[in-house]
C-alpha positions in Angstrom: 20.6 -0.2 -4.9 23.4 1.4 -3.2 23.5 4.3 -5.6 19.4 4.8 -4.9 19.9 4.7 -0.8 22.9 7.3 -1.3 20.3 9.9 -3.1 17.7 9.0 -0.5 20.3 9.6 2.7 21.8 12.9 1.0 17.6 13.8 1.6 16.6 13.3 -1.8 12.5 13.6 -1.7 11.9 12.6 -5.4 8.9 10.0 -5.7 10.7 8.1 -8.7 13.8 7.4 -6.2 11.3 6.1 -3.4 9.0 4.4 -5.8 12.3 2.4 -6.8 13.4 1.4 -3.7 10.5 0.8 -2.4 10.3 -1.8 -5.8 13.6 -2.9 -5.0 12.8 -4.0 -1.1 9.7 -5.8 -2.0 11.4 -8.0 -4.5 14.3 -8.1 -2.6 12.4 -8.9 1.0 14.6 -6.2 2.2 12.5 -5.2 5.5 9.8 -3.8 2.9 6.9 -3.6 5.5 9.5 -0.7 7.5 9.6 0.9 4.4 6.1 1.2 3.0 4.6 2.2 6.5 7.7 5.1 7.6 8.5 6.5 4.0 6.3 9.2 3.1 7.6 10.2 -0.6 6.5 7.1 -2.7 3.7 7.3 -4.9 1.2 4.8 -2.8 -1.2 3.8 -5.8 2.1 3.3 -8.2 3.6 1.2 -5.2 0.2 -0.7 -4.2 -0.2 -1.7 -7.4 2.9 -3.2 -8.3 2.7 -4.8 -4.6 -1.0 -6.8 -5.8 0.5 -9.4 -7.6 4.2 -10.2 -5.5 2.4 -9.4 -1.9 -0.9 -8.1 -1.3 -0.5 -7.7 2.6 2.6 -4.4 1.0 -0.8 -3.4 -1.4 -3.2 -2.7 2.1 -0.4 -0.8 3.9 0.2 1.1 0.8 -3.5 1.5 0.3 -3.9 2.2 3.6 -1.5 5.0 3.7 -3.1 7.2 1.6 -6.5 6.3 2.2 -6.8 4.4 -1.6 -10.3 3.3 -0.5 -11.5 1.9 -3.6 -8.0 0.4 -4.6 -7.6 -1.2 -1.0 -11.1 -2.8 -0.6 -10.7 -4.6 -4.7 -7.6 -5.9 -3.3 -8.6 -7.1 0.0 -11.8 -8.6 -1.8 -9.6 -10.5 -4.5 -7.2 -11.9 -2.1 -9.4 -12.6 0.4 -7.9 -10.6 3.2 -11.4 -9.7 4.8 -9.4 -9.4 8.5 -7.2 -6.3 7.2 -10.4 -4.8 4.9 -12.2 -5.3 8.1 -9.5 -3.9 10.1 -9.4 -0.7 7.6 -13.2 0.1 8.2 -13.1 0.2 11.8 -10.1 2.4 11.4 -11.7 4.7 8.9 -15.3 4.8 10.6 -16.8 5.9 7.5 -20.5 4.7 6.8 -20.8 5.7 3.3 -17.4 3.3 2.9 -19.1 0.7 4.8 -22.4 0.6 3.0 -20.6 0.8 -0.4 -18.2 -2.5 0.8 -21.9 -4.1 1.9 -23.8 -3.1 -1.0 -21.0 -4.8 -3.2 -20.8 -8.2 -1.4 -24.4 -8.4 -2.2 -23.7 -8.5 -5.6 
């Protein structure tokens, strides 16, 4: 870990260093949340997905990020976090993303 924040405070911008320590502070509950929502270089769909099965609240801010709609609404539907998927659309104001989110709870 110490060696990975070095690279990152000499400005190191590669996604495999972020995506690493962004690993590293979700399994470690080093202030991950800080992380996920300030750092711009990690790979959000690598980082979301690897958050779905330790935390799902990390998966939505990743998700949310980079506007993973598809990715953010399956893991908001199989966790049951309707508040933050609800939360999302209202951000995003999108009505195709809101008819395709009530056309599949119909199912």
């Amino acid at each position: 870990l110490p060696w990975l924040e070095a690279r990152m405070d000499e400005g190191g911008q590669d996604e495999a260093l972020h995506n690493a320590l962004a690993k590293i502070y979700i399994d470690t509950a080093q202030n991950p949340k800080k992380f996920l929502e300030e750092n711009r270089f990690y790979n959000c769909r690598v980082v979301g997905m690897y958050c779905e099965t330790r935390d799902p609240h990390y998966s939505v801010i990743c998700y949310k990020r980079d506007g993973c709609d598809d990715e953010l609404v399956a893991v908001t539907n199989a966790n049951r976090l309707y508040k933050a998927q609800a939360m999302y659309l209202i951000q995003r104001k999108d009505p195709a993303l809101w008819a395709k989110v009530l056309k599949a709870e119909q199912c």
